[in-house]
DOKE-689735 format. One record per residue: residue number from 0; x, y, z of N, C-alpha, C, O, CB in turn; chain; residue in three letters. Coordinates in Angstrom, 1 decimal, always signed. Last residue first. Glycine has a CB too. Example, Ala and Ser with C-alpha at 12.3 -4.5 7.8 and 13.67 -1.06 7.14 Angstrom:
BEGIN
(1, (+12.8, -2.2, +7.1), (+13.7, -1.1, +7.1), (+12.9, +0.0, +7.9), (+13.4, +1.1, +8.0), (+14.1, -0.6, +5.7), "A", "SER");
(0, (+13.2, -5.7, +7.8), (+12.3, -4.5, +7.8), (+13.2, -3.3, +7.8), (+14.2, -3.3, +8.5), (+11.3, -4.5, +9.0), "A", "ALA");
END
This chain:
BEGIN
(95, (+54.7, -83.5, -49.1), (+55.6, -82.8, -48.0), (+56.2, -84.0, -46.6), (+56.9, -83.5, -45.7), (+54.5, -81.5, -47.3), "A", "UNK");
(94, (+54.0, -85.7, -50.8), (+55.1, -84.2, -51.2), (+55.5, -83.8, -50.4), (+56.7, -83.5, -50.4), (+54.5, -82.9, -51.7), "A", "UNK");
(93, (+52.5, -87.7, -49.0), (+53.8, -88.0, -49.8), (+54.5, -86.8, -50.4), (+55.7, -87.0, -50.6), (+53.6, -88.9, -51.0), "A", "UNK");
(92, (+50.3, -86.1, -48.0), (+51.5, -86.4, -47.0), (+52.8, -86.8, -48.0), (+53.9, -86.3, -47.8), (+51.0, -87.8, -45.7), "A", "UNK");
(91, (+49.0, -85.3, -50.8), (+50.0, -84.5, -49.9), (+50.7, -85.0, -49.2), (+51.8, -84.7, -49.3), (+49.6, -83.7, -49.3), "A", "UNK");
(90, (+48.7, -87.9, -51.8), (+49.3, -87.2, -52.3), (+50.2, -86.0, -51.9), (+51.4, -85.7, -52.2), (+48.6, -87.0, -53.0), "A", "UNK");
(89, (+46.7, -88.4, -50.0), (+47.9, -89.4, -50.0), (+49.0, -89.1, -50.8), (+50.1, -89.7, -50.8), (+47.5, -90.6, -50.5), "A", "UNK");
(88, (+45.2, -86.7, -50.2), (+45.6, -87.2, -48.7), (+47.3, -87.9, -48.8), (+48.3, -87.9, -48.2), (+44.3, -88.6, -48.2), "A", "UNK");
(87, (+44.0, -87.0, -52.5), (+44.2, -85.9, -52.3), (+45.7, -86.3, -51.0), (+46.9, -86.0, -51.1), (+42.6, -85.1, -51.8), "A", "UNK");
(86, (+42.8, -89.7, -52.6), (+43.8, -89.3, -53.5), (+44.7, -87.9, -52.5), (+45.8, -87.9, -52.0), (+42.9, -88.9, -55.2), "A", "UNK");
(85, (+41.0, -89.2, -50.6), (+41.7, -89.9, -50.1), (+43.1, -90.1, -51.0), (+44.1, -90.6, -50.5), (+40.9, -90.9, -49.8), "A", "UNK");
(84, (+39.0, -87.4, -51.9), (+39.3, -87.2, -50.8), (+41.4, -88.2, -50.5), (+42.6, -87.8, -50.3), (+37.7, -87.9, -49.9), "A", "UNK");
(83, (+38.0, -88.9, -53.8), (+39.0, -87.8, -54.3), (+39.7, -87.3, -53.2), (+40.8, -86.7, -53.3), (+38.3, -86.6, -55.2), "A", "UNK");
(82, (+36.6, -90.8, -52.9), (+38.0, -91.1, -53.0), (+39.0, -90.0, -53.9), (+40.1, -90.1, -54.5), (+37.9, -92.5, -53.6), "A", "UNK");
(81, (+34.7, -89.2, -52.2), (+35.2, -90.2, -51.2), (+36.7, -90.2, -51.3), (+37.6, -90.0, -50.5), (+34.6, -91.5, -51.4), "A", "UNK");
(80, (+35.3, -86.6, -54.1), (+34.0, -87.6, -53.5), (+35.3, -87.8, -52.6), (+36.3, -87.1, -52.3), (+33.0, -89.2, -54.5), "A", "UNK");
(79, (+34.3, -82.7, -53.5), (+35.4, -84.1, -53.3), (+34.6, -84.8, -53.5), (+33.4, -84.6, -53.4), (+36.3, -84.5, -51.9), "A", "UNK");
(78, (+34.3, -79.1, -54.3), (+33.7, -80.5, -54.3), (+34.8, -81.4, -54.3), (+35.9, -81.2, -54.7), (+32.9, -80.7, -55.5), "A", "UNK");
(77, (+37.1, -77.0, -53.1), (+36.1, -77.9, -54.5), (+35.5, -79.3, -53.7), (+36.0, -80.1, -52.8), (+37.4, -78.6, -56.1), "A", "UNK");
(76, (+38.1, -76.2, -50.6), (+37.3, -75.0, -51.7), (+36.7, -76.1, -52.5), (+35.5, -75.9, -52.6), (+38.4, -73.7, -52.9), "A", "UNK");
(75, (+40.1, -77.9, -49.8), (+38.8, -77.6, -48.9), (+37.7, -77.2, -49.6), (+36.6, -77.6, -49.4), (+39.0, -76.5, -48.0), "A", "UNK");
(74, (+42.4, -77.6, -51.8), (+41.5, -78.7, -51.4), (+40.0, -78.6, -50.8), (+38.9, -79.1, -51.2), (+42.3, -79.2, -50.4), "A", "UNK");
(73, (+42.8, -75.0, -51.3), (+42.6, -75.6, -52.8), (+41.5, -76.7, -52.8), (+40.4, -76.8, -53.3), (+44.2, -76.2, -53.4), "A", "UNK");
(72, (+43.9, -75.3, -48.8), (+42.5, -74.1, -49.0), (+42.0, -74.6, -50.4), (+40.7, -74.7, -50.5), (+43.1, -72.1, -49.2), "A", "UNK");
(71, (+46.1, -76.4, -49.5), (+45.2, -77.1, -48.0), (+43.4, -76.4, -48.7), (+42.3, -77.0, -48.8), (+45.9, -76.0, -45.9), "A", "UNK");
(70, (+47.7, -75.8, -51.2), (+47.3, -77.1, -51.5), (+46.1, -76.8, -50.2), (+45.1, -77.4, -50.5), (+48.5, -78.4, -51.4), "A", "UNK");
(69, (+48.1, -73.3, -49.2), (+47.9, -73.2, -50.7), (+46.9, -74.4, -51.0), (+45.7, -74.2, -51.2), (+49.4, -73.3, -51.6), "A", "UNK");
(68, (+49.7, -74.3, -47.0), (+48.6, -73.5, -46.7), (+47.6, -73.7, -48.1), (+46.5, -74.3, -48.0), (+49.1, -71.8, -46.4), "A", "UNK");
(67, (+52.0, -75.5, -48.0), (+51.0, -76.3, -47.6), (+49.6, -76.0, -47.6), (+48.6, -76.8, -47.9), (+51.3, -76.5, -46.6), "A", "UNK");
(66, (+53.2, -73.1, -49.2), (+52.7, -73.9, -49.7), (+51.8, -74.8, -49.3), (+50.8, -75.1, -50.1), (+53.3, -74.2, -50.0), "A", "UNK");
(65, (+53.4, -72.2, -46.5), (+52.9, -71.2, -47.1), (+52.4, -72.0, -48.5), (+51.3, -71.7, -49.0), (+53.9, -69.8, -47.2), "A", "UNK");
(64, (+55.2, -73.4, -45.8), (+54.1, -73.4, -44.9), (+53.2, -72.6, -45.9), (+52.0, -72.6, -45.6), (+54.4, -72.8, -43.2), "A", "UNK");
(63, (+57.4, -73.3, -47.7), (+56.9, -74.7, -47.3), (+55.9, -74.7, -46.6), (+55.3, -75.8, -46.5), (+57.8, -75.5, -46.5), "A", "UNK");
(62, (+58.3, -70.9, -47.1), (+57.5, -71.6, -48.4), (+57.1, -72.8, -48.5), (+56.4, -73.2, -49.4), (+58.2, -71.7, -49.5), "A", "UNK");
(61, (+59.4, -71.3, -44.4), (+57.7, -70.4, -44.7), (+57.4, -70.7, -46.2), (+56.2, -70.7, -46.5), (+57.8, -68.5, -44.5), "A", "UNK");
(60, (+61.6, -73.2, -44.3), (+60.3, -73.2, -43.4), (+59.0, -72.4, -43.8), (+57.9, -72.8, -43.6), (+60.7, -72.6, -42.2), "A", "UNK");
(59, (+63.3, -73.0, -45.7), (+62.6, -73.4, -46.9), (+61.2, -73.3, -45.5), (+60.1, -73.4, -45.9), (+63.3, -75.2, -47.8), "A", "UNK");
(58, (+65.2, -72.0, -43.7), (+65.6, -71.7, -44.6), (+64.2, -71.9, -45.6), (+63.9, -70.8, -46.2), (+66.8, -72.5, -44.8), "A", "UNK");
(57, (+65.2, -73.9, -41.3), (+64.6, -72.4, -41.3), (+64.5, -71.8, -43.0), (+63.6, -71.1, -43.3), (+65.8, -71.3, -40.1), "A", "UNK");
(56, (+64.6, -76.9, -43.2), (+65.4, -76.3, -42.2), (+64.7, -75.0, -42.2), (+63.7, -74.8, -43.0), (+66.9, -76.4, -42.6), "A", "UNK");
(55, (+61.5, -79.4, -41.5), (+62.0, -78.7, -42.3), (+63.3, -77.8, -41.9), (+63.5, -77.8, -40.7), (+61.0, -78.0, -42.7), "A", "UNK");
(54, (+58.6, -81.9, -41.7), (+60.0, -81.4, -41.1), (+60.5, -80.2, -42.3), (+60.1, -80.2, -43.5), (+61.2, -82.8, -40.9), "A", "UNK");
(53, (+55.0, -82.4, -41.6), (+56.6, -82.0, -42.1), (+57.1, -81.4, -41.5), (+56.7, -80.5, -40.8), (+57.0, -81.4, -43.3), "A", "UNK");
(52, (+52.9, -84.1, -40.6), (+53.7, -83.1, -39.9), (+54.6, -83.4, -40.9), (+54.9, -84.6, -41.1), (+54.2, -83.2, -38.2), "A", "UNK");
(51, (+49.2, -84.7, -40.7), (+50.4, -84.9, -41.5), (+51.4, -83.6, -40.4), (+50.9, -82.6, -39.7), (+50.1, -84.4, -43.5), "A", "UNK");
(50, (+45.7, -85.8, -40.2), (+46.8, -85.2, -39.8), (+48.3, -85.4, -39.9), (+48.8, -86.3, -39.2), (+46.7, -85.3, -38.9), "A", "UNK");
(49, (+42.3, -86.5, -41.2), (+43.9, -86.1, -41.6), (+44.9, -85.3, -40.9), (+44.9, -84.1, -41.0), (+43.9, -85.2, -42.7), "A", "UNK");
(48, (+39.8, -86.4, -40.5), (+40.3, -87.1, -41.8), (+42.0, -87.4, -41.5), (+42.7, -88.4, -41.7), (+40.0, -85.9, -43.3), "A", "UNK");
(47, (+39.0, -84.4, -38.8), (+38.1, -85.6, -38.8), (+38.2, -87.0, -40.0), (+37.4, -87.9, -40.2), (+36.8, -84.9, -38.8), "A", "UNK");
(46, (+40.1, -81.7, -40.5), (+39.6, -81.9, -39.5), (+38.5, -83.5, -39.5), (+37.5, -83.6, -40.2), (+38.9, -80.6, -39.1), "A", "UNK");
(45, (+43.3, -81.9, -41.7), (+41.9, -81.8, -42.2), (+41.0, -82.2, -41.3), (+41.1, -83.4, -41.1), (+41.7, -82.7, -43.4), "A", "UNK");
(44, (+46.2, -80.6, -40.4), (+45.3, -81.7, -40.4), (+43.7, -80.8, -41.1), (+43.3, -79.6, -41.0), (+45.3, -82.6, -38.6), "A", "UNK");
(43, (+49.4, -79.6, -39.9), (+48.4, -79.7, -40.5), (+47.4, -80.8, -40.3), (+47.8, -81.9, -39.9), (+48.7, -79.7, -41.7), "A", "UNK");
(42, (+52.7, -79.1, -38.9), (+51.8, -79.6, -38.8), (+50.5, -79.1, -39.5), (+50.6, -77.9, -39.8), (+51.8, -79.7, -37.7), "A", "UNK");
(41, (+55.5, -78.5, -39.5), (+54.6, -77.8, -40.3), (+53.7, -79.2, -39.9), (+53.9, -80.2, -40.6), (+55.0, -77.2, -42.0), "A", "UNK");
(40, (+59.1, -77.8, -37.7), (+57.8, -78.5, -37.7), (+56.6, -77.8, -38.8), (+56.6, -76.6, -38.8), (+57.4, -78.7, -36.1), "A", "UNK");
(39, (+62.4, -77.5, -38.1), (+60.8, -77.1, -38.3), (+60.2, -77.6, -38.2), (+60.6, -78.6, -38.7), (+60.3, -76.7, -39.0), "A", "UNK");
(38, (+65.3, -78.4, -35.9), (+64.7, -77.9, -37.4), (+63.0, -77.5, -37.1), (+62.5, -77.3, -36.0), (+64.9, -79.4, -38.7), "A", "UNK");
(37, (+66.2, -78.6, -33.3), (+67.3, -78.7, -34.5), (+66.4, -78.9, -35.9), (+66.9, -79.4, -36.8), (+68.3, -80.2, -34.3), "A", "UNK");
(36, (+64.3, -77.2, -31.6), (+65.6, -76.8, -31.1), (+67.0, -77.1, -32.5), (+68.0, -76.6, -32.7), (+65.8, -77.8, -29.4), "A", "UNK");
(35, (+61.7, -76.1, -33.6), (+61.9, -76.6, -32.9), (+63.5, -76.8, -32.6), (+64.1, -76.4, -33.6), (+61.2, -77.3, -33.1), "A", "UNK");
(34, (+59.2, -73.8, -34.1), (+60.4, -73.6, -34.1), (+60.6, -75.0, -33.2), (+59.9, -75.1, -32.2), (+61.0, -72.2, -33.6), "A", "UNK");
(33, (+55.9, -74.3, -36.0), (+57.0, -74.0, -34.9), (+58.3, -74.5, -35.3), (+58.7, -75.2, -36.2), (+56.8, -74.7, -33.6), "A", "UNK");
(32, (+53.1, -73.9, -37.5), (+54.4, -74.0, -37.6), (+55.3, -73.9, -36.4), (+55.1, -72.8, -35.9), (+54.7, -73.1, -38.4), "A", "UNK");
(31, (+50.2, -75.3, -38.5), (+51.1, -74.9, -37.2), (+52.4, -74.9, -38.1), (+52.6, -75.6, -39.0), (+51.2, -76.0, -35.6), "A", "UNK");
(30, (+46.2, -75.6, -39.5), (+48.1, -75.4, -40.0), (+49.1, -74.8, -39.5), (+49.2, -73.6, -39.8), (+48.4, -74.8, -41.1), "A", "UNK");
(29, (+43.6, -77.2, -39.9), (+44.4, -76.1, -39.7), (+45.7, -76.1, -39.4), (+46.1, -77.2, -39.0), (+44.0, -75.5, -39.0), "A", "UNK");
(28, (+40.0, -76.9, -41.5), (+41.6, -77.6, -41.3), (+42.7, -76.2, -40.5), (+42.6, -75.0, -40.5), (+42.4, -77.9, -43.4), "A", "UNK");
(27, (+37.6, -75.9, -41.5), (+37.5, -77.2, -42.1), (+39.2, -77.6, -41.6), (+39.4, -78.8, -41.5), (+37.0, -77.1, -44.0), "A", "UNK");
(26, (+37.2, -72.9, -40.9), (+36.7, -74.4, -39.9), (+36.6, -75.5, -40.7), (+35.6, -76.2, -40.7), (+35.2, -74.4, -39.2), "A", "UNK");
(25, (+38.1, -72.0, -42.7), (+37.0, -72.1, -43.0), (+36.8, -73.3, -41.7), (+36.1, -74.3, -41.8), (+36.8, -72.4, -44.6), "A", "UNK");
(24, (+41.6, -72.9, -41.4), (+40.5, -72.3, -42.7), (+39.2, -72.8, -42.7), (+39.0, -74.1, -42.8), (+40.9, -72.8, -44.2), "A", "UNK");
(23, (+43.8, -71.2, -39.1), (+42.4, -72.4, -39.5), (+42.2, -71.9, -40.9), (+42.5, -70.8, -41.3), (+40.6, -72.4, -38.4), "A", "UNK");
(22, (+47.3, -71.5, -37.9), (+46.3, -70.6, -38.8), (+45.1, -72.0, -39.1), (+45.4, -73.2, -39.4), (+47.3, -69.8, -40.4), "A", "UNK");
(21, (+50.3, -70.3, -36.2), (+48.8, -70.9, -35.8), (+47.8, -70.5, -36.7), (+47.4, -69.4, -36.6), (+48.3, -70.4, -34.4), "A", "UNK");
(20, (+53.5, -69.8, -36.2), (+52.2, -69.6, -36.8), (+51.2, -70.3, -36.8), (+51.4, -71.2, -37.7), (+52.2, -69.3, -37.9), "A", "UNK");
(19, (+55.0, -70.3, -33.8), (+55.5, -69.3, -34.8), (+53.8, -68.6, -35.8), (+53.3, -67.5, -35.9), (+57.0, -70.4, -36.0), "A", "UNK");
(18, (+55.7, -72.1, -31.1), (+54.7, -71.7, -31.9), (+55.3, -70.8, -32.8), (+56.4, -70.4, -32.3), (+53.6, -71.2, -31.3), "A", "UNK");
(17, (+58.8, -74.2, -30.3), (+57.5, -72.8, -30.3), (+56.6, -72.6, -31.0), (+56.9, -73.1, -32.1), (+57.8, -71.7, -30.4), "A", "UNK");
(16, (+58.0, -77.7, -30.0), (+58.6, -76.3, -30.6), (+57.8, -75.1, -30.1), (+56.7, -75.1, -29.6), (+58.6, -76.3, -32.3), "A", "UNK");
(15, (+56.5, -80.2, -29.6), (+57.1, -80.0, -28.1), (+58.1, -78.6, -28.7), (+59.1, -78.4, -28.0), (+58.2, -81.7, -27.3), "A", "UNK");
(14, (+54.8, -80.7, -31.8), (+56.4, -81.2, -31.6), (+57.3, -80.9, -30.5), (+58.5, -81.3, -30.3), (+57.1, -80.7, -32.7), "A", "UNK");
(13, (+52.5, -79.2, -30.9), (+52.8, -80.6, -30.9), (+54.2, -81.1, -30.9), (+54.6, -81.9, -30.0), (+52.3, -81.1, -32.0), "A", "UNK");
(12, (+54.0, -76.3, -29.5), (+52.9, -77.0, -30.2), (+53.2, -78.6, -30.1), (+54.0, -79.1, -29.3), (+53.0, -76.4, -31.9), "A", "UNK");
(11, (+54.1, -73.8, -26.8), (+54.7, -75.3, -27.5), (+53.7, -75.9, -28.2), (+52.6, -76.2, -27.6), (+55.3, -76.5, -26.4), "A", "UNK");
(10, (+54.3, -70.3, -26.7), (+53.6, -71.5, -26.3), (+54.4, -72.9, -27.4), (+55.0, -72.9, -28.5), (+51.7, -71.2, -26.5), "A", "UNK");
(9, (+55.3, -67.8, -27.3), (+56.5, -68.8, -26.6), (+55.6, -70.0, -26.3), (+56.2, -70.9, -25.7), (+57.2, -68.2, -25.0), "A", "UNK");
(8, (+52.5, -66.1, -27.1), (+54.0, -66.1, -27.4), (+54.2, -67.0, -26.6), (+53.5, -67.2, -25.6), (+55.0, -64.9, -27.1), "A", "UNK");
(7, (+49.8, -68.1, -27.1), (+50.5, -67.3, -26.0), (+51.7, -67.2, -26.7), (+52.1, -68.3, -27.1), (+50.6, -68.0, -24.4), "A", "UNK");
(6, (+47.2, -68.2, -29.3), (+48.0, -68.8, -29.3), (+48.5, -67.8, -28.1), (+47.8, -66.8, -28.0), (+48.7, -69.0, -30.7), "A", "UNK");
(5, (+44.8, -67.9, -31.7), (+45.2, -67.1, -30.7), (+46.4, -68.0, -29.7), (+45.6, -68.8, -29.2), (+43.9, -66.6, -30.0), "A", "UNK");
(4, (+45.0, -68.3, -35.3), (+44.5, -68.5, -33.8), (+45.3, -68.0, -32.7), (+46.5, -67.9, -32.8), (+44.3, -70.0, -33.6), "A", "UNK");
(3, (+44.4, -66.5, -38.3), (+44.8, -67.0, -37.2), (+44.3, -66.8, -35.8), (+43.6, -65.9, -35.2), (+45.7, -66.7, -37.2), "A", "UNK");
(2, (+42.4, -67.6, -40.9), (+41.9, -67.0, -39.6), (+43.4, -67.3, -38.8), (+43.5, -68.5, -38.5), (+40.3, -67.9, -38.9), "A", "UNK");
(1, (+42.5, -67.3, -44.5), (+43.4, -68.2, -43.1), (+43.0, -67.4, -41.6), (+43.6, -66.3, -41.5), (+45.5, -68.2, -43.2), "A", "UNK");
(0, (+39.9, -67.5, -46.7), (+40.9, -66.8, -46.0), (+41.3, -67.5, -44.7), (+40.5, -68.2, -44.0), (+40.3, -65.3, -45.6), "A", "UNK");
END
């Protein structure tokens, strides 16, 4: 399950956007969305592995976060080796 994080209305995430949705899993990863002035941001990272940002328009913004979310938890949940790890990695930053 996605814990959201506590966040100030109107605070700025990485892409220098608003926050919109701030969410961890299992303390293993976690996944931003914001508003930024000419499209979306969907940051993510796997903690101590991985950090990816897709762009996006408002339009495809929450199936797109809500997908990421999906692949992210999928990931986290099964056994990995090394290089299932790094398949995985390389697979997502190239979809999104």
């Amino acid at each position: 399950m996605w814990d959201k994080l506590d966040f100030v209305e109107g605070e700025k995430g990485s892409e220098d956007g608003i926050i919109i949705f701030d969410e961890e899993y299992k303390g293993a990863c976690r996944i931003t969305l914001e508003k930024c002035p000419k499209y979306y941001a969907i940051t993510c990272g796997v903690y101590g592995a991985m950090v990816h940002t897709a762009f996006c328009d408002e339009k495809e913004s929450i199936e797109t976060f809500e997908a990421m979310k999906k692949e992210l938890a999928e990931f986290i949940d099964r056994e990995t080796t090394e290089d299932e790890e790094i398949e995985f990695y390389c697979y997502f930053t190239s979809k999104y």
